[in-house]
C-alpha positions, 0 to 999 in steps of 0.5 A, a space after each residue: 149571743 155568742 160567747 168569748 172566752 178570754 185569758 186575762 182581764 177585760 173591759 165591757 163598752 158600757 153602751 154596746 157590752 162588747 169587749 173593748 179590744 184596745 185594752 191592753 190587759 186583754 192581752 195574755 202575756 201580763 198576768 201570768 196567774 190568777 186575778 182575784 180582786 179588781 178595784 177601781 181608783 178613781 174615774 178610770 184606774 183599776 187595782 188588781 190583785 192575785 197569784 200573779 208575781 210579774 205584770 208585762 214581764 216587770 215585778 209586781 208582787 200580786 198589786 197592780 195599779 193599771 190605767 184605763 187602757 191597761 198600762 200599768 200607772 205606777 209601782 206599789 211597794 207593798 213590801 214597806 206597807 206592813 200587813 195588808 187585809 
């Protein structure tokens, strides 16, 4: 097998295991720091979470909620959330 290195987020085929060139997170310019949590949200969406402060140029304050295409789904104000663990 050979290898790929990628510099973002991807998501795996569950059947074949290749990446999955059509989600868009795979696309380097929307993290533009360190992924440390994935969390998934139902059938298809992820939470991410990290270093980063901007998702695809917009703000997002180390969250983000993204499809299963890697749009991003919906804004989290984590500000009004008080501490989060």
């Amino acid at each position: 097998m050979g290898t790929t290195t990628t510099p973002s987020l991807v998501r795996f085929d569950a059947t074949s295991g290749a990446i999955a060139l059509a989600f868009s997170a795979a696309n380097p310019r929307h993290f533009g720091a360190r992924i440390t949590t994935i969390a998934t949200i139902g059938d298809q969406n992820l939470l991410v979470g990290g270093d980063f402060t901007t998702y695809d140029g917009m703000p997002a304050p180390r969250l983000v909620l993204l499809d299963g295409s890697g749009v991003r789904v919906d804004e989290l104000d984590v500000a009004s959330a008080g501490e989060m663990y």
